[in-house]
C-alpha positions as a Python dict, from the first residue, in 0.01 Angstrom:
ca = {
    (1, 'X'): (0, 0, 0),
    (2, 'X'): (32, 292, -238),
    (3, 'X'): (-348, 294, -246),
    (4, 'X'): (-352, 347, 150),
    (5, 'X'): (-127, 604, 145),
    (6, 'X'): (-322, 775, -93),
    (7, 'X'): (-593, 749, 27),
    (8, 'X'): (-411, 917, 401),
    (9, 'X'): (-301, 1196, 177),
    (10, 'X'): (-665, 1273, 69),
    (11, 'X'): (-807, 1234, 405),
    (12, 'X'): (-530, 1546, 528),
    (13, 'X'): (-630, 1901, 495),
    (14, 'X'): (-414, 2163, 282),
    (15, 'X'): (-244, 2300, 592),
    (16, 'X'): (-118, 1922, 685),
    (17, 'X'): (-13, 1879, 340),
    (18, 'X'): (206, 2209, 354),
    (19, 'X'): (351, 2076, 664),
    (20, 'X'): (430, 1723, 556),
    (21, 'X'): (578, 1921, 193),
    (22, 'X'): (850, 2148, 415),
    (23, 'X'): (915, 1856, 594),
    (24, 'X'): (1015, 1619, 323),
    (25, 'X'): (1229, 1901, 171),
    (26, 'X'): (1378, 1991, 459),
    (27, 'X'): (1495, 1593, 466),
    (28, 'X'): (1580, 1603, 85),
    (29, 'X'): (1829, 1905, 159),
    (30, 'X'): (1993, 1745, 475),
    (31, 'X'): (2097, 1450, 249),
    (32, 'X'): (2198, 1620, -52),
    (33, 'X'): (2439, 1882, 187),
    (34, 'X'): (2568, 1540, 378),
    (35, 'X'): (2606, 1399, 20),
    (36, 'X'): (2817, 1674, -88),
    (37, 'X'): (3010, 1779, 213),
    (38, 'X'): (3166, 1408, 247),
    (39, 'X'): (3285, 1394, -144),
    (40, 'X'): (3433, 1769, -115),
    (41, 'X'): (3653, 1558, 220),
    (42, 'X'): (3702, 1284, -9),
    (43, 'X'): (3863, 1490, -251),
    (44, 'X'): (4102, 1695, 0),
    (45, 'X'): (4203, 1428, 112),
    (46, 'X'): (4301, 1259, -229),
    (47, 'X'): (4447, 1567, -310),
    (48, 'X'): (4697, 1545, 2),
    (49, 'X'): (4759, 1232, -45),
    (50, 'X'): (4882, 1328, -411),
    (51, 'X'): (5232, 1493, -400),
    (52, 'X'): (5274, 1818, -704),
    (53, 'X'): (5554, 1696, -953),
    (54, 'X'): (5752, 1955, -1126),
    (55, 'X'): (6018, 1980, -1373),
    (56, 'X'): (6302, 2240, -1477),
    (57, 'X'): (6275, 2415, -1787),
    (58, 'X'): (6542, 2625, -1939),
    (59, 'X'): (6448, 2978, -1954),
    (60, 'X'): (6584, 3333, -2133),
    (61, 'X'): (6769, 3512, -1920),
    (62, 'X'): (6780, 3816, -2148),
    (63, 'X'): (6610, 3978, -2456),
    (64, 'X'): (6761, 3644, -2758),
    (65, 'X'): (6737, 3778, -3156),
    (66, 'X'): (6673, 3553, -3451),
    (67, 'X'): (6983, 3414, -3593),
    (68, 'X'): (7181, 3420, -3222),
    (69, 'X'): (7387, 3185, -3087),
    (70, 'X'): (7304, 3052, -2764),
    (71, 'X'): (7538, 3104, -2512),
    (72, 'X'): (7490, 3006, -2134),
    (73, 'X'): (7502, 3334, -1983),
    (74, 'X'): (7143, 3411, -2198),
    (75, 'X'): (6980, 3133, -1963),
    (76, 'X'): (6872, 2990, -1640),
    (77, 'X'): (6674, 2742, -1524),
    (78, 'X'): (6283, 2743, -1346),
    (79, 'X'): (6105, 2466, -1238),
    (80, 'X'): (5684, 2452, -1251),
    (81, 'X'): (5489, 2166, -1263),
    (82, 'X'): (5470, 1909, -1524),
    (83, 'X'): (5161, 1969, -1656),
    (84, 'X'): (5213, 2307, -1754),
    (85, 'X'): (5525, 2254, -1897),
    (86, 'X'): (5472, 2298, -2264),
    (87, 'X'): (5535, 2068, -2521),
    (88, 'X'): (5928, 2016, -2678),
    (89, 'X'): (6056, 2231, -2394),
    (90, 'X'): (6448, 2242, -2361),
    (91, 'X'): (6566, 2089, -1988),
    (92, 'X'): (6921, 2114, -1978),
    (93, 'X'): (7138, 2410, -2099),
    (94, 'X'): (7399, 2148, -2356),
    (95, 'X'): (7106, 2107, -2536),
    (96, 'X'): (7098, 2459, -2646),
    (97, 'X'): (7436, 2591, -2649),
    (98, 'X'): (7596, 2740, -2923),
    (99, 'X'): (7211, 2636, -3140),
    (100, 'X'): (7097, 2924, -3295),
    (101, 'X'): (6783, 3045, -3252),
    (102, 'X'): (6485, 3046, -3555),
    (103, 'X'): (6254, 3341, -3397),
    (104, 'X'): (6325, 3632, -3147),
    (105, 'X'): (6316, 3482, -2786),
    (106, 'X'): (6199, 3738, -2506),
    (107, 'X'): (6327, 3688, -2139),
    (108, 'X'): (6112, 3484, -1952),
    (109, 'X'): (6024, 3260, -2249),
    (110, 'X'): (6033, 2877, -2224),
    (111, 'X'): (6296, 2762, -2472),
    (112, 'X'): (6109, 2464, -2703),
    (113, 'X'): (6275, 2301, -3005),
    (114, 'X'): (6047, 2423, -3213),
    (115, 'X'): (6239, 2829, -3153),
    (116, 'X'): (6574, 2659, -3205),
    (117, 'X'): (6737, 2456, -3490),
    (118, 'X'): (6795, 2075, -3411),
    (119, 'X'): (7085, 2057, -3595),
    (120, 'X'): (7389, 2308, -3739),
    (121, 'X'): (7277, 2137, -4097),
    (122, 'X'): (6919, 2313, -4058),
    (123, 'X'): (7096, 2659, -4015),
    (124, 'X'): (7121, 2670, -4366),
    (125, 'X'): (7482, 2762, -4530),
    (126, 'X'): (7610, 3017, -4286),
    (127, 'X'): (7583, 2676, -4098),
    (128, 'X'): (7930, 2555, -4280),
    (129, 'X'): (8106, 2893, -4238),
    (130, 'X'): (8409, 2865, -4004),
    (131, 'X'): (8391, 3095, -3658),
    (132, 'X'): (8682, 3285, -3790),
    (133, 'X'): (8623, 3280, -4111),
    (134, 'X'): (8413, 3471, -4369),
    (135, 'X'): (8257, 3341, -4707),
    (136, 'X'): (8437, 3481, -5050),
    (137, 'X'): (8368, 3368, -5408),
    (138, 'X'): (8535, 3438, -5746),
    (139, 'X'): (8425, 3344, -6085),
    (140, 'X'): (8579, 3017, -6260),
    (141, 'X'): (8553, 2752, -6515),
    (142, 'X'): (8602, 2419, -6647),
    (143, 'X'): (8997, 2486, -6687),
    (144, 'X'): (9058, 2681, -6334),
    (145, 'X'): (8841, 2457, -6098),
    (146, 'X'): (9010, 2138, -6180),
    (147, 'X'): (8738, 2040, -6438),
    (148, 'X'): (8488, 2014, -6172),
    (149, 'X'): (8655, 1803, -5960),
    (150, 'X'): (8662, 2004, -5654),
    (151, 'X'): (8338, 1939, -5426),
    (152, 'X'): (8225, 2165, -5083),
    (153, 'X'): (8458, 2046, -4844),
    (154, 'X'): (8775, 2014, -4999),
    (155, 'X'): (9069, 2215, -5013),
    (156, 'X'): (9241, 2406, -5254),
    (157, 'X'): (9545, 2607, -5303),
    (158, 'X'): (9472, 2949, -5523),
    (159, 'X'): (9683, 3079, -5788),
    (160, 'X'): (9731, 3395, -5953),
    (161, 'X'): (9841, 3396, -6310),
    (162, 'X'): (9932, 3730, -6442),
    (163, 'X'): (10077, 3765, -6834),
    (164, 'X'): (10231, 4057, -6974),
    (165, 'X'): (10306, 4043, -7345),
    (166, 'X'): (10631, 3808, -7371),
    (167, 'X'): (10592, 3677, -6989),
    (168, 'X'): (10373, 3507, -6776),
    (169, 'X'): (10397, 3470, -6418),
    (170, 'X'): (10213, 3232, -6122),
    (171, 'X'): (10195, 3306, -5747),
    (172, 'X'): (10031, 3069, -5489),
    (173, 'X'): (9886, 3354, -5297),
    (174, 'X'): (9627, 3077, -5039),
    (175, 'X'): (9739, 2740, -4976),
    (176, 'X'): (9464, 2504, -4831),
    (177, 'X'): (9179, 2716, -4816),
    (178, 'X'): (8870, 2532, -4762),
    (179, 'X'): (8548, 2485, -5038),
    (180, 'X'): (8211, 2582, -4901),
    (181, 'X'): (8037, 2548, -5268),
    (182, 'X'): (8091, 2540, -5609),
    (183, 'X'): (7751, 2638, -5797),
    (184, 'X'): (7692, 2528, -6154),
    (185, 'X'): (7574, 2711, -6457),
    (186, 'X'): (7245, 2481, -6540),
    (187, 'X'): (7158, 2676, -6839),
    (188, 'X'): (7037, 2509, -7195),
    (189, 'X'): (7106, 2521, -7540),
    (190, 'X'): (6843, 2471, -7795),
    (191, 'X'): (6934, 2184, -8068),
    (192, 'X'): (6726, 2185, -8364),
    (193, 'X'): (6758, 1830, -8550),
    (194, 'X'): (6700, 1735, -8919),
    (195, 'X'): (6340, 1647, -8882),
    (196, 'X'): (6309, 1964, -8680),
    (197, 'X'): (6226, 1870, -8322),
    (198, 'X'): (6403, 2104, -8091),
    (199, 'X'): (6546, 1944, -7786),
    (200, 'X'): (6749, 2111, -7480),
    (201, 'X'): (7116, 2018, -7393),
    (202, 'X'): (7191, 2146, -7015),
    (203, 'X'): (7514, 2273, -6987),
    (204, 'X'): (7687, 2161, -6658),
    (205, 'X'): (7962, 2420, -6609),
    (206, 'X'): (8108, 2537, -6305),
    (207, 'X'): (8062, 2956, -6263),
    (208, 'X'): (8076, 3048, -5877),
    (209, 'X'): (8320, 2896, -5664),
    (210, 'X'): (8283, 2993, -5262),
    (211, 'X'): (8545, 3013, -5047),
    (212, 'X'): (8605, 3021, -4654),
    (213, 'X'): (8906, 3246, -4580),
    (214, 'X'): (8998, 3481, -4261),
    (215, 'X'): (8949, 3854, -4313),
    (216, 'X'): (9246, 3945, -4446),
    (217, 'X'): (9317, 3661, -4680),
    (218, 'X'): (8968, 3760, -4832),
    (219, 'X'): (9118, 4093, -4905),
    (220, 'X'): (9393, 3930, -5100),
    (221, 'X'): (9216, 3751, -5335),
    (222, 'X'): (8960, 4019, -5425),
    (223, 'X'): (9248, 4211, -5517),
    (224, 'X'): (9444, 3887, -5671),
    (225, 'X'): (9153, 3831, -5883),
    (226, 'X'): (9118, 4201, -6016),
    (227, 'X'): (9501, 4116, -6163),
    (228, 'X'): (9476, 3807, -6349),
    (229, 'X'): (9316, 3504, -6315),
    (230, 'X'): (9234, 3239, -6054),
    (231, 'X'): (9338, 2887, -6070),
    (232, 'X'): (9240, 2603, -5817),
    (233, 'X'): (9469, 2355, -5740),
    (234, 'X'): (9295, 2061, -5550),
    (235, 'X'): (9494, 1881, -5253),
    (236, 'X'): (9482, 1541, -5188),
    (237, 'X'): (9334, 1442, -4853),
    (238, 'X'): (9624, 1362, -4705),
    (239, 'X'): (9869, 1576, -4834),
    (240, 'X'): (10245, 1474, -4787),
    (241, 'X'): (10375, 1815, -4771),
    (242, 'X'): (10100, 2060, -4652),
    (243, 'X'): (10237, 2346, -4805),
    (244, 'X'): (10463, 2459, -5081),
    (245, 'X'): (10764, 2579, -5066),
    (246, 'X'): (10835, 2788, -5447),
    (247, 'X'): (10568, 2984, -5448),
    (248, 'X'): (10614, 3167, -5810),
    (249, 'X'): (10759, 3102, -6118),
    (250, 'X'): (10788, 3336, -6443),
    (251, 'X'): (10826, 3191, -6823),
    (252, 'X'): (10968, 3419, -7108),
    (253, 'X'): (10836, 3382, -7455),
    (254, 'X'): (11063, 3271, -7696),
    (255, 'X'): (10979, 3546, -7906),
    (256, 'X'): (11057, 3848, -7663),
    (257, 'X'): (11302, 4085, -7799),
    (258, 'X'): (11662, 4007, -7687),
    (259, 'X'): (11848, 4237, -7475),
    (260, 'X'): (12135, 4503, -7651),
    (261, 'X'): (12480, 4402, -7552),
    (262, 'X'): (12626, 4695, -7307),
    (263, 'X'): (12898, 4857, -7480),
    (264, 'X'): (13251, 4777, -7389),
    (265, 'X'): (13441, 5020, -7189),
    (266, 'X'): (13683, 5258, -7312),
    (267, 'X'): (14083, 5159, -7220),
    (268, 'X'): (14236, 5398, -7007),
    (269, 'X'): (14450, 5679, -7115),
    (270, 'X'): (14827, 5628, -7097),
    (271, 'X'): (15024, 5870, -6889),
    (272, 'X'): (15377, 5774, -7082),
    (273, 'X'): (15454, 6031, -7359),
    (274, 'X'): (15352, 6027, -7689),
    (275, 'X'): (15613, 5840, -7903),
    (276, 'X'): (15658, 6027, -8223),
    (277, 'X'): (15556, 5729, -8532),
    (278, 'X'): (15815, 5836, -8800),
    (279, 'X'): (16134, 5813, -8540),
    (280, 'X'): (16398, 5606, -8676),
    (281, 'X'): (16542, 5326, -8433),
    (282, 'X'): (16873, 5525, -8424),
    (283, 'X'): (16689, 5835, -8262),
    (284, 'X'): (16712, 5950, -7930),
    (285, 'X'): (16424, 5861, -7696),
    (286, 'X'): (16207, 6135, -7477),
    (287, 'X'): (16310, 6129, -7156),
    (288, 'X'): (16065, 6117, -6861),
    (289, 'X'): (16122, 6393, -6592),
    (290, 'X'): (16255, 6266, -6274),
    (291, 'X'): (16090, 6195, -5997),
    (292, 'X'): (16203, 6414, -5709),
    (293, 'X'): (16263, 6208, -5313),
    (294, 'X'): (16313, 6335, -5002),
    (295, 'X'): (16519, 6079, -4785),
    (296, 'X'): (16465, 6050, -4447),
    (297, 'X'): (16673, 5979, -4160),
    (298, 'X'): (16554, 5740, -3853),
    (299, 'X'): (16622, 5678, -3498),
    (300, 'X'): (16569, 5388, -3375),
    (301, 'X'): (16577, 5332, -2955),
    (302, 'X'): (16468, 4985, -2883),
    (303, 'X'): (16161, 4909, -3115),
    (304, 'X'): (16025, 5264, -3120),
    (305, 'X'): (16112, 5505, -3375),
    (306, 'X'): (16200, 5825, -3181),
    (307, 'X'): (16269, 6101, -3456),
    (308, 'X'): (16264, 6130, -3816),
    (309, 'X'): (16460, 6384, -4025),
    (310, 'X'): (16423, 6507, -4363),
    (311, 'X'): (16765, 6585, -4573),
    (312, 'X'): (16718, 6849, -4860),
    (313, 'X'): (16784, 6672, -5202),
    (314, 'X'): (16944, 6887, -5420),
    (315, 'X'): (16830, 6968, -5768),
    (316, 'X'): (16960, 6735, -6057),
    (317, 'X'): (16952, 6888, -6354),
    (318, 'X'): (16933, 6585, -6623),
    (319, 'X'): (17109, 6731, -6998),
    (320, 'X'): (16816, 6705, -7270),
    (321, 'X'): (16852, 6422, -7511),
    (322, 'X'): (16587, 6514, -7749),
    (323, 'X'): (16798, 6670, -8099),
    (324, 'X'): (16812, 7053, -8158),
    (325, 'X'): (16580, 7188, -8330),
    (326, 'X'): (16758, 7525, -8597),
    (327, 'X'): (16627, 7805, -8572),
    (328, 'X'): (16428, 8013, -8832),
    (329, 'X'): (16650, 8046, -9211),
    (330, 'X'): (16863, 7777, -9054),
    (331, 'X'): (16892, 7466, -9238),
    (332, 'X'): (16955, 7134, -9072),
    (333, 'X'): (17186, 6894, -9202),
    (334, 'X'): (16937, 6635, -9039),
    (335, 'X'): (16832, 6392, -9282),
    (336, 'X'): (16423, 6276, -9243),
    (337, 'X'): (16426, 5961, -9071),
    (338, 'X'): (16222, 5706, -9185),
    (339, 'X'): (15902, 5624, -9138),
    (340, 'X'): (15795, 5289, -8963),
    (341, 'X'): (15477, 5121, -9072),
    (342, 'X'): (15315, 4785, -8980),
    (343, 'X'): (15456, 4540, -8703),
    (344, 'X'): (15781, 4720, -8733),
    (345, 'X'): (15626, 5041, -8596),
    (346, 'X'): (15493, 4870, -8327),
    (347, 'X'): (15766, 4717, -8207),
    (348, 'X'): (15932, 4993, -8222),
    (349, 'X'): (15699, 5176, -7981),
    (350, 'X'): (15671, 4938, -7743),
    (351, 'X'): (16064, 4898, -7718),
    (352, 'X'): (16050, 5265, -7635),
    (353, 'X'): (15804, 5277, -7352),
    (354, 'X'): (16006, 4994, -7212),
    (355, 'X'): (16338, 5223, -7265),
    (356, 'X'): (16179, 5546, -7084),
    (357, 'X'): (16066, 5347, -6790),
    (358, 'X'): (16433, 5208, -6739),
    (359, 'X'): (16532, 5525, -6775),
    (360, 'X'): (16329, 5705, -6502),
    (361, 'X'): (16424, 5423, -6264),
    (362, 'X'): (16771, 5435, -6303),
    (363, 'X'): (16753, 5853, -6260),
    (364, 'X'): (16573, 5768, -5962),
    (365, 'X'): (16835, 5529, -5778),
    (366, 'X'): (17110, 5803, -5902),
    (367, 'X'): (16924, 6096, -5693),
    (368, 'X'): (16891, 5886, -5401),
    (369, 'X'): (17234, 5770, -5398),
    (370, 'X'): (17347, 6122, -5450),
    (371, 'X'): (17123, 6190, -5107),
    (372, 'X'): (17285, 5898, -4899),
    (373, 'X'): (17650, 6006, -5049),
    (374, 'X'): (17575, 6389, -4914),
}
């Protein structure tokens, strides 16, 4: 059959051939356009059919630096469609919130877990600091940080220990401040043996200890710490009383100087006269002048004193007991009296003081009797 229609074709002329050539394209192109037209429908219609899902992403709201803290007013969410979602993409805002961020975040920028830090233990140490707190360290040893007892995490009270040259005195200046580190000293010391091999011994000292305190109790112990030095005092971690309540204490060497006893006081002056030593017990005693009083008179009217009155005391002139004493080129038959000396002259002077104070009391009963009498 091929060979017949072979055959036709050779029997045609060119101009039959062109026409049988447009015709068979023209067919070719009508199938090929039907062909194409009904899958381009086919795939409308799929795509109809198919519904767009989307998802929400979190979003920045604003301009985030490195190192921030997400907080809630930095974000908002957009949805867009799954497949353009990228990879790790945040979709709620608790998943974020107070995360800091590893890289700058620009607003408008999906929010991924690979810009933020899965956990506060990848933020490195400022990840252990306190909100209110800030990070302090002093120096320390063996002796002052318990002997290495004390790990990050525990708490400690701080003392100050200040010594003067006979005295020493302790202060708990912080009472349970928390331990953020405590970093060793890892350095070696070469030991050279008898047969001469040299070998390393690491040295596992504490040297830095790190502290979280608030802002003013880190002022304090920079300043503590510039006095004497530091000593840690680990709590238990329960503590039955959770602070102290002495807070210093001074001890005195026994070898400090001993204070000079204050010198006694001097006895007051007597205001009786002078009692001469060498008077003999016959002698007449000094007498004391008297004591001049003005009675009063008072009327009484019920239990009100109304009017007092003063009555003139007159003069009492008392005769001098004390022995004459000649004049120049006169010679007293006087004889010396004699002199006193031991317990006897004490007596003696204290009988007289007694005597001249009985004396001025009895002149002063006589005046005022004179005054009532008048």
């Amino acid at each position: 059959m091929l060979q017949k229609i072979m055959n036709k074709l050779n029997d045609l002329r060119p101009r039959q051939l062109l026409m049988l050539a447009g015709g068979a394209a023209l067919i070719m192109f009508l199938v090929i356009y039907s062909a194409m037209k009904f899958l381009q429908e086919d795939e409308a219609a799929k795509q109809a059919e198919k519904k767009v899902e989307t998802v929400q992403v979190v979003v920045a709201k604003v301009n985030i630096p490195s190192r921030t803290r997400i907080q809630e007013t930095m974000l908002q969410l957009k949805e867009m469609p799954v497949d353009l979602a990228p990879e790790g993409s945040i979709k709620s805002f608790k998943d974020v919130l107070d995360v800091q961020v590893k890289v700058s975040i620009f607003a408008g920028d999906i929010l991924t877990i690979q810009k933020v830090f899965a956990e506060k233990s990848d933020e490195g140490f400022i990840a252990t600091i306190p909100l209110d707190s800030r990070a302090v360290s002093i120096s320390v040893n063996d002796i002052t940080s318990v002997a290495g007892f004390a790990k990050p995490g525990d708490f400690v009270d701080l003392l100050l220990v200040e010594k003067s040259q006979y005295s020493a005195t302790t202060t708990v200046i912080l009472q349970n401040v928390q331990l953020l580190s405590i970093n060793k000293d890892m350095t070696g010391t070469n030991v050279v043996s008898d047969a001469g091999v040299t070998t390393t011994t690491a040295i596992n000292n504490p040297s830095i200890a790190t502290f979280a305190l608030r802002p003013d109790d880190v002022l304090k112990l920079v300043s503590a710490s510039k006095l004497g030095e530091i000593y840690m005092s680990l709590r238990p971690s329960k503590p039955r009383n959770m602070y102290a309540g002495e807070t210093e204490y001074t001890i005195e060497s026994i070898n400090a100087p001993k204070p000079e006893p204050e010198p006694e006081p001097a006895p007051p002056e007597s205001s009786l006269p002078a009692i001469p030593s060498g008077m003999a017990p016959g002698m007449p005693l000094p007498q004391l002048p008297a004591v001049p009083t003005t009675p009063k008179i008072e009327i009484i009217q019920g239990d009100q004193i109304t009017q007092e009155t003063e009555v003139p005391t007159p003069a009492v002139i008392q005769p001098s007991s004390l022995p004459v004493i000649p004049s120049s080129g006169v010679q007293a038959n006087v004889p010396s009296p004699p002199v006193a000396s031991g317990h006897s002259a004490q007596n003696f002077q204290s009988n007289a003081a007694d005597s001249i104070q009985n004396q001025a009391l009895s002149n002063s009963r006589v005046a005022q009797s004179f005054a009532m009498n008048n």
